[in-house]
N, CA, C and O atoms as a MOPAC input file, in Angstrom:
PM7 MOZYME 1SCF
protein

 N     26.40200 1     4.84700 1    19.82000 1
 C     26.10400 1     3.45500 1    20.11400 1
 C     25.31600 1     3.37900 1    21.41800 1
 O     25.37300 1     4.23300 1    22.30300 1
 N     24.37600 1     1.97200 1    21.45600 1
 C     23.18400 1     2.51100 1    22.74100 1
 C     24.61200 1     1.69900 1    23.59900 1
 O     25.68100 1     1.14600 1    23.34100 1
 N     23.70200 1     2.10900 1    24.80900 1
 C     24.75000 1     2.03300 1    26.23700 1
 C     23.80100 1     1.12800 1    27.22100 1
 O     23.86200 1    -0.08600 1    27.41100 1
 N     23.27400 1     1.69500 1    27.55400 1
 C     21.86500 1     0.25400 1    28.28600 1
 C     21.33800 1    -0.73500 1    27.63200 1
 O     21.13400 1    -0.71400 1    26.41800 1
 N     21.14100 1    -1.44400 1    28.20300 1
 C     20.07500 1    -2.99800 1    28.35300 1
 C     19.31800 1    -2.61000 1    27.29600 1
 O     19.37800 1    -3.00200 1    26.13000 1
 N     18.29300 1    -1.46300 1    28.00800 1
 C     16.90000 1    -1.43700 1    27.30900 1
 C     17.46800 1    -0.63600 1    26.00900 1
 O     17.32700 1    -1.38200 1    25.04100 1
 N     17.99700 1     0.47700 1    25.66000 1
 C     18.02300 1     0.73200 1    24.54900 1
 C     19.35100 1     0.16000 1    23.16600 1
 O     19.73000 1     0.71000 1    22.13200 1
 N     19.75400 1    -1.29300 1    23.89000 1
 C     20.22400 1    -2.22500 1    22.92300 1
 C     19.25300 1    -2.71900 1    22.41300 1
 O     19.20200 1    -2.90700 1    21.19800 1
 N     18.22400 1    -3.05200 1    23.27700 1
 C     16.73000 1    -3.59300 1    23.19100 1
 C     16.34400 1    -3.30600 1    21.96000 1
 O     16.42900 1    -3.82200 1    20.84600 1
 N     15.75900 1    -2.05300 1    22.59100 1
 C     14.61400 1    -1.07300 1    21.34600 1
 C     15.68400 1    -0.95700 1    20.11000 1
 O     15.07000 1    -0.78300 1    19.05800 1
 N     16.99000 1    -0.99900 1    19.94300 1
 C     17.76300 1    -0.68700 1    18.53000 1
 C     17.15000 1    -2.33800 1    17.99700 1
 O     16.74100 1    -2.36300 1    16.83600 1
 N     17.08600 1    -3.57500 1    18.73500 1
 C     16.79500 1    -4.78300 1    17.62300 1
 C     15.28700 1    -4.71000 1    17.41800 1
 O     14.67600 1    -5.29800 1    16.52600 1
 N     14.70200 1    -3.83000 1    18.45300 1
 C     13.46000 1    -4.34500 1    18.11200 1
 C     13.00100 1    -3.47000 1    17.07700 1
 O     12.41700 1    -3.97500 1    16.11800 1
 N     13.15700 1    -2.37600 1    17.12300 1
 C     13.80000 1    -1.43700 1    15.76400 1
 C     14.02800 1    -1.79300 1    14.59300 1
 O     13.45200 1    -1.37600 1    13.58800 1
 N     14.98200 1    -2.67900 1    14.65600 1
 C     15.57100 1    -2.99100 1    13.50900 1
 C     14.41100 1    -4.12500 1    12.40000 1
 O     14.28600 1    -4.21600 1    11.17900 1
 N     13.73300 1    -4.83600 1    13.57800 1
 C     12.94400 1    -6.26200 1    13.04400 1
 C     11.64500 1    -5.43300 1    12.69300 1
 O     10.83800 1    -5.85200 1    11.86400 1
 N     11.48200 1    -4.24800 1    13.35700 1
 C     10.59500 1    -3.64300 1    12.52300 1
 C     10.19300 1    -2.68700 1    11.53200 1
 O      9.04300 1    -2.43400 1    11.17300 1
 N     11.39800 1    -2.12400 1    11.08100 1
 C     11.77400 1    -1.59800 1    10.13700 1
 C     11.79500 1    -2.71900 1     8.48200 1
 O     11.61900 1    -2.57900 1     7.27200 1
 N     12.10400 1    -3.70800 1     9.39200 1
 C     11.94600 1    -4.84400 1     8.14000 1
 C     10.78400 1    -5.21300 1     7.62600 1
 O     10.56400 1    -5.79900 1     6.56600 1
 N      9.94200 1    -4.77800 1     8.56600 1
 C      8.39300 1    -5.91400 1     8.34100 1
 C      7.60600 1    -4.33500 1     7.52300 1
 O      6.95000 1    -4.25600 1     6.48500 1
 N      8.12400 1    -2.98600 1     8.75000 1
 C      7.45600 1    -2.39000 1     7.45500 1
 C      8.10200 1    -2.02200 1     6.36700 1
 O      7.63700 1    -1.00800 1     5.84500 1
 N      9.03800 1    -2.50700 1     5.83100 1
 C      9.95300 1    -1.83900 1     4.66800 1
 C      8.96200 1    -3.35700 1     3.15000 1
 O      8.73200 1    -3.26100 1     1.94400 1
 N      8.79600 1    -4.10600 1     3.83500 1
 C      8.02200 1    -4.91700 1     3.37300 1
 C      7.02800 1    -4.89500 1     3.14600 1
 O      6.50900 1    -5.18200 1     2.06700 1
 N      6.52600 1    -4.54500 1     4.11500 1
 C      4.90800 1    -4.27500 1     3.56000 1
 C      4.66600 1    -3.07000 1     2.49000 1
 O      3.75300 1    -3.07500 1     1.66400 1
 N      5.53900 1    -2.13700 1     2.62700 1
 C      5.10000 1    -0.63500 1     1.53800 1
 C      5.76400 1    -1.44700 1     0.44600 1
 O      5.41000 1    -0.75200 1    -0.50500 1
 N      6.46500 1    -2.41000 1    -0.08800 1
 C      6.85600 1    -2.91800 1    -1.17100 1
 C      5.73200 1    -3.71600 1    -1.91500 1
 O      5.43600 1    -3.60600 1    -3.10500 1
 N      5.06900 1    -4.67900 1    -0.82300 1
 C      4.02800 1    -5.38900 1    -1.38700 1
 C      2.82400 1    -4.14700 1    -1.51900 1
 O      1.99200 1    -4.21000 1    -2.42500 1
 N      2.82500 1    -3.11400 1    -0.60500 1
 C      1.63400 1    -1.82300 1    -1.28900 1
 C      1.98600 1    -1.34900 1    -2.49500 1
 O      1.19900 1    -1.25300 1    -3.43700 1
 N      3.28700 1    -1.00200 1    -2.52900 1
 C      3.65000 1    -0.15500 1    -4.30400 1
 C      3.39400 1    -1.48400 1    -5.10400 1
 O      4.14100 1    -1.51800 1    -6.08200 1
 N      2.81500 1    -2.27300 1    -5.03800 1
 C      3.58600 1    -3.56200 1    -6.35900 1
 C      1.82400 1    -4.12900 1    -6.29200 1
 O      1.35200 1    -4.78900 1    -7.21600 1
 N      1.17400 1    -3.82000 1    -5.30700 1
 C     -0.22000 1    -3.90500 1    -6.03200 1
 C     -0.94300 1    -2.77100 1    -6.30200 1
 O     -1.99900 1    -3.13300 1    -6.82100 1
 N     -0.88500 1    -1.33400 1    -6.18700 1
 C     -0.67800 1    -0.35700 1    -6.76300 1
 C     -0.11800 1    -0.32500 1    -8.50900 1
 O     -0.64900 1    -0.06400 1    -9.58900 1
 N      0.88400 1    -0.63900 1    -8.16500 1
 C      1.45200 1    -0.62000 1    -9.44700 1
 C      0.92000 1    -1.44000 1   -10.25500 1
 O      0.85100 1    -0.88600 1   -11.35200 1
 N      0.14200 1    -3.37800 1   -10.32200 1
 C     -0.10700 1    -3.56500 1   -10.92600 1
 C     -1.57000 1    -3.11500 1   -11.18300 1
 O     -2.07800 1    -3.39000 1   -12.26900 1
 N     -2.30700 1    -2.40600 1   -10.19600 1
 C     -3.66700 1    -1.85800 1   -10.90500 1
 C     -3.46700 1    -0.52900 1   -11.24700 1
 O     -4.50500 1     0.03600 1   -11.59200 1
 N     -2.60800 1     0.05100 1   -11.25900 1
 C     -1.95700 1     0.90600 1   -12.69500 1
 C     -2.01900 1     0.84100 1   -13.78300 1
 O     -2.74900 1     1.54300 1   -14.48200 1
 N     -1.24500 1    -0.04200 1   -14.18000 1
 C     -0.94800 1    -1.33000 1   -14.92200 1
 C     -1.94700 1    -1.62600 1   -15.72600 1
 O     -1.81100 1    -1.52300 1   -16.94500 1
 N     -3.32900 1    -2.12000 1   -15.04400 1
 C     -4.27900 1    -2.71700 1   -15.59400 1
 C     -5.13900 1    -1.19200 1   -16.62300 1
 O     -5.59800 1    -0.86400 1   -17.71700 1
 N     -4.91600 1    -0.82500 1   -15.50100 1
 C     -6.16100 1     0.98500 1   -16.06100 1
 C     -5.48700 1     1.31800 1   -16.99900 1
 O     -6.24100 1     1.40100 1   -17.96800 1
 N     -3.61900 1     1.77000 1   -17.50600 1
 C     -3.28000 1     1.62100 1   -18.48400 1
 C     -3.37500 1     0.80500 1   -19.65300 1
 O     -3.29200 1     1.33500 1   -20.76100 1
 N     -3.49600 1    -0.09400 1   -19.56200 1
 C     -3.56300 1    -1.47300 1   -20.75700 1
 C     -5.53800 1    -0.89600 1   -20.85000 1
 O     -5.98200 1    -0.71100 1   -21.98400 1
 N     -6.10400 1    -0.76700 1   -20.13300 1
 C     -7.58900 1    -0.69900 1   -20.47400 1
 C     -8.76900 1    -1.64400 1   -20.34900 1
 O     -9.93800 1    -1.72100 1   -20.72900 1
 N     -7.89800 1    -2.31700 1   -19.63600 1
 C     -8.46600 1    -3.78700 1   -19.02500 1
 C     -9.41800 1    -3.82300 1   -17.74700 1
 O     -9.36000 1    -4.53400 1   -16.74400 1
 N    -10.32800 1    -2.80400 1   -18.12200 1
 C    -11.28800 1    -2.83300 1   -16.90100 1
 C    -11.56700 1    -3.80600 1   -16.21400 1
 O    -11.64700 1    -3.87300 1   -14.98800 1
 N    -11.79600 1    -4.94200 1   -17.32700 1
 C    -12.59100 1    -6.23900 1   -16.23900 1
 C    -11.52700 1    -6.98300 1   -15.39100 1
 O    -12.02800 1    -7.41800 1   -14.35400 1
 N    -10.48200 1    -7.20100 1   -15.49600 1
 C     -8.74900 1    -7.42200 1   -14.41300 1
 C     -9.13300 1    -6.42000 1   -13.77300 1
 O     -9.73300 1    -6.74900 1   -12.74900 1
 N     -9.03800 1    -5.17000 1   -13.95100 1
 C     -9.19800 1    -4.05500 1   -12.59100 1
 C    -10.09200 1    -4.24900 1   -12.06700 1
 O     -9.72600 1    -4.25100 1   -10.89200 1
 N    -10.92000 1    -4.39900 1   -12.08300 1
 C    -12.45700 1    -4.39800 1   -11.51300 1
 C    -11.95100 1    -5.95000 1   -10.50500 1
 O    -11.97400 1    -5.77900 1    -9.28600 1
 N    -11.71900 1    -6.71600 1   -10.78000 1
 C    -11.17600 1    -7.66500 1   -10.11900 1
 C    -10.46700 1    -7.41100 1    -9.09500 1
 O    -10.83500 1    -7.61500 1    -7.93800 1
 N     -9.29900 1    -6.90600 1    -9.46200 1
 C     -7.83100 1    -6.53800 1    -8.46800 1
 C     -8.63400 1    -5.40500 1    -7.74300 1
 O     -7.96400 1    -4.89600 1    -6.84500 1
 N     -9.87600 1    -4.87800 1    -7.88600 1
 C     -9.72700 1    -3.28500 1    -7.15700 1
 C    -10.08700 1    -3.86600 1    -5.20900 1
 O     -9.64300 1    -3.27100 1    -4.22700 1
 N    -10.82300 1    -4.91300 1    -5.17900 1
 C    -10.87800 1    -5.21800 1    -3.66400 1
 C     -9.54700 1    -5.55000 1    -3.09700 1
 O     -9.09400 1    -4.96200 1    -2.11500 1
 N     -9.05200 1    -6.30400 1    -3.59700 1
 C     -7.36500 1    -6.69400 1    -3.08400 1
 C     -6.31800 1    -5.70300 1    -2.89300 1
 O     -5.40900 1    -5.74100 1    -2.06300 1
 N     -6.63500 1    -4.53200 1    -4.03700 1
 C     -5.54200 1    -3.45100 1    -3.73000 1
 C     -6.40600 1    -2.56300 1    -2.46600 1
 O     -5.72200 1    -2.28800 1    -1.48000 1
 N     -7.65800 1    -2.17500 1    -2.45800 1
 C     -8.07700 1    -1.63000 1    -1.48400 1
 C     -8.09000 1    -1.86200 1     0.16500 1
 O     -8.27100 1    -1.00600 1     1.03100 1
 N     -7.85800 1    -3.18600 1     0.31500 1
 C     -7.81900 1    -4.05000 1     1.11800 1
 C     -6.41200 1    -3.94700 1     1.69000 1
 O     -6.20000 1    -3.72200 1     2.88200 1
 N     -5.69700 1    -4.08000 1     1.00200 1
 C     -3.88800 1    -3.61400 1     0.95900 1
 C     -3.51500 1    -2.22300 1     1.69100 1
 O     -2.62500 1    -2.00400 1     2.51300 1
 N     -4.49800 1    -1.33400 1     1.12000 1
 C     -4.39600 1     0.35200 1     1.24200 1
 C     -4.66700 1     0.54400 1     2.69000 1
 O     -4.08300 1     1.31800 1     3.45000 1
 N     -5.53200 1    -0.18400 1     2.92900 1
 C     -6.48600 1     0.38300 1     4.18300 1
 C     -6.04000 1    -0.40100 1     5.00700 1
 O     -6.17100 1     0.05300 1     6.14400 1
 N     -5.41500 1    -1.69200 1     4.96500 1
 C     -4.31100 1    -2.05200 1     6.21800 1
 C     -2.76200 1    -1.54000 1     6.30500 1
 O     -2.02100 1    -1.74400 1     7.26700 1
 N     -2.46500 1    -0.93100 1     5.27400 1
 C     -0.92400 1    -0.09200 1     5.14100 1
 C     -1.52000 1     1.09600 1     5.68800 1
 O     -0.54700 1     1.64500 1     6.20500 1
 N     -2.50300 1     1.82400 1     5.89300 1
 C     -2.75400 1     3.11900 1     6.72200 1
 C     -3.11700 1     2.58300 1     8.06500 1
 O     -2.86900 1     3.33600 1     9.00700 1
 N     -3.66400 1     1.41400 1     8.33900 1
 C     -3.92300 1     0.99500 1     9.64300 1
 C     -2.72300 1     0.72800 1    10.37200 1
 O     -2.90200 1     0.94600 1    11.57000 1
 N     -1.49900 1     0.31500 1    10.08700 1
 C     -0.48400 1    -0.17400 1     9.99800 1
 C      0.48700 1     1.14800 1    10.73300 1
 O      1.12300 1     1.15600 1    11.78600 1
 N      0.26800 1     2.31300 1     9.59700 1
 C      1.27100 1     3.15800 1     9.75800 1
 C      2.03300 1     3.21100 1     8.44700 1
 O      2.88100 1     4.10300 1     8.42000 1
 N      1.92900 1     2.44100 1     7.31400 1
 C      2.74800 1     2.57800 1     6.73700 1
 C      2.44100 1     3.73800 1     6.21900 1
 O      3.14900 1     4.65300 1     6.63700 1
 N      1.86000 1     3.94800 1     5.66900 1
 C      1.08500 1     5.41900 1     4.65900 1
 C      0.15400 1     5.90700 1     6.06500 1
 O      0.01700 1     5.29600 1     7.12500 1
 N     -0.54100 1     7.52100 1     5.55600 1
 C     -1.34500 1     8.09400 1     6.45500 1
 C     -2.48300 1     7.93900 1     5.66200 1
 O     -2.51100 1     7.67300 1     4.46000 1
 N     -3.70600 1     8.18000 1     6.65300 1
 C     -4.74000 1     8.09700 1     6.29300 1
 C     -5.56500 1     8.45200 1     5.07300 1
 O     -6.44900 1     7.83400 1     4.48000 1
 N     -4.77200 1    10.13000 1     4.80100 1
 C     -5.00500 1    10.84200 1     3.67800 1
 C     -4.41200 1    10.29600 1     2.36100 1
 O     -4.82900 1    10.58700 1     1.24100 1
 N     -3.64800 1     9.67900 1     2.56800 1
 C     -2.97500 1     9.18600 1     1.53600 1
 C     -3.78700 1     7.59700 1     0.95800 1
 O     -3.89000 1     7.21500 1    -0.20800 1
 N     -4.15000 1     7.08400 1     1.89300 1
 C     -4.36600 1     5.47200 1     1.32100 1
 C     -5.96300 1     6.27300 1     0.62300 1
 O     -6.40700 1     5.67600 1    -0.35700 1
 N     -6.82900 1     7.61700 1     1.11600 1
 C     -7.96000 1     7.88300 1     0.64800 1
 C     -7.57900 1     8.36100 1    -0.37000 1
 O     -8.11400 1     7.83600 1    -1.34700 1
 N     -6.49000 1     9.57100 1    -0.72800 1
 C     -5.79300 1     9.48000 1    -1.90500 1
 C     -6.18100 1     8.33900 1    -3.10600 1
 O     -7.03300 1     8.21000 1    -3.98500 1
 N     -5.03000 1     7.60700 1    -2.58700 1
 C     -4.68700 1     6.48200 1    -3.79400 1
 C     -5.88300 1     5.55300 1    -3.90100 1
 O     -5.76600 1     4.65300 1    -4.73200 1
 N     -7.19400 1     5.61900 1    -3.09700 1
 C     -8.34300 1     4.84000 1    -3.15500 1
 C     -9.51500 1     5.43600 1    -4.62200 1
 O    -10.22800 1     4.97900 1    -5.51500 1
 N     -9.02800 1     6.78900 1    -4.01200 1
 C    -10.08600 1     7.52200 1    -4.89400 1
 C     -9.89500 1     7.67800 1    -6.37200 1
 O    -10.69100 1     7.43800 1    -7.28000 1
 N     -8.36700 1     8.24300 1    -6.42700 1
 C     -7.47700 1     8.17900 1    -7.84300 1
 C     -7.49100 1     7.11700 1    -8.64300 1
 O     -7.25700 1     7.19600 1    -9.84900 1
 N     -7.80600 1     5.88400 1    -7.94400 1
 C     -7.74500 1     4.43900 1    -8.53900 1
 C     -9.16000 1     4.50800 1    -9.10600 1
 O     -9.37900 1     4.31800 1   -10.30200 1
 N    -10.28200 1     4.83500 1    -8.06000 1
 C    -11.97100 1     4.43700 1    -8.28000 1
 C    -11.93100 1     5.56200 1    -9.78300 1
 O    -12.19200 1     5.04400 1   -10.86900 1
 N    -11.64300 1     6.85400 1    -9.73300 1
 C    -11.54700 1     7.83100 1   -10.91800 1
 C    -11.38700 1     7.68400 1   -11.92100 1
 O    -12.07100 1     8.20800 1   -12.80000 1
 N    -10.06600 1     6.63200 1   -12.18600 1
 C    -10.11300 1     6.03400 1   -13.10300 1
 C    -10.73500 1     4.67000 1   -13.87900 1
 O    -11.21500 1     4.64900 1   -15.01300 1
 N    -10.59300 1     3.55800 1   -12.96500 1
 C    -11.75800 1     2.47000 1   -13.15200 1
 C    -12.98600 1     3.05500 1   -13.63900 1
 O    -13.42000 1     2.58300 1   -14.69000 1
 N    -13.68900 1     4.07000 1   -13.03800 1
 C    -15.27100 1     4.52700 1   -13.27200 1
 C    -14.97300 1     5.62500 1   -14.69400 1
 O    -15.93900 1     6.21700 1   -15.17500 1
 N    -13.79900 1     5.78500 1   -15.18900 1
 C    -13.59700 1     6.79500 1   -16.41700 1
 C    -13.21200 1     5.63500 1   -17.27600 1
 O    -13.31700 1     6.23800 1   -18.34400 1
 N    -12.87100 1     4.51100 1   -17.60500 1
 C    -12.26800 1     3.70200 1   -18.39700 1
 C    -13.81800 1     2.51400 1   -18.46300 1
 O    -14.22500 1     2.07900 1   -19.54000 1
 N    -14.45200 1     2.18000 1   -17.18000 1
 C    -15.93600 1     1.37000 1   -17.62800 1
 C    -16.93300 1     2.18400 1   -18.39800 1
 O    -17.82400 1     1.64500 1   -19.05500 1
 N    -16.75300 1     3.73800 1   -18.29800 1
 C    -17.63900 1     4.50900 1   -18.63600 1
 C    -17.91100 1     4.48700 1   -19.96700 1
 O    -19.03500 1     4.47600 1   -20.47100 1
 N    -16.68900 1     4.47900 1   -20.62300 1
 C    -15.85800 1     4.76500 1   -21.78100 1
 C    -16.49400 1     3.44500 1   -22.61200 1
 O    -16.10800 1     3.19000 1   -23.75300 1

């Protein structure tokens, strides 16, 4: 258990931010997931739509901290791979 001032402190301030990012990677998996979603069903023209909003999502959850850098380029590219294999098609 903290014992000082300041590190009663940092445990709430801790705590309020553990919340905000436990939140935000929820709203990242859940627009992720629905342009998943879309590339499965085959619905290019919805993806093609959703792809700025989820990208937009990605690249402030790595700005953030939530995800690392490599990762939001990851899940940027894996997404474009498929969109550009399913319009191709």
């Amino acid at each position: 258990m903290a014992n000082t001032v300041s590190s009663i402190k940092r445990m709430r301030v801790t705590e309020r931010r553990t919340e905000v990012n436990r939140m935000r990677r929820s709203r990242l998996r859940t627009q992720v997931r629905a342009m998943r979603r879309l590339l499965d069903a085959k619905d290019a023209k919805a993806a093609e739509a959703l792809t700025p909003s989820t990208f937009s999502m990605i690249d402030r959850s790595a700005k953030w901290g939530i995800i690392k850098k490599n990762t939001a380029a990851r899940y940027k590219s894996r997404l474009t791979l498929r969109l550009r294999k399913l319009t191709a098609a």
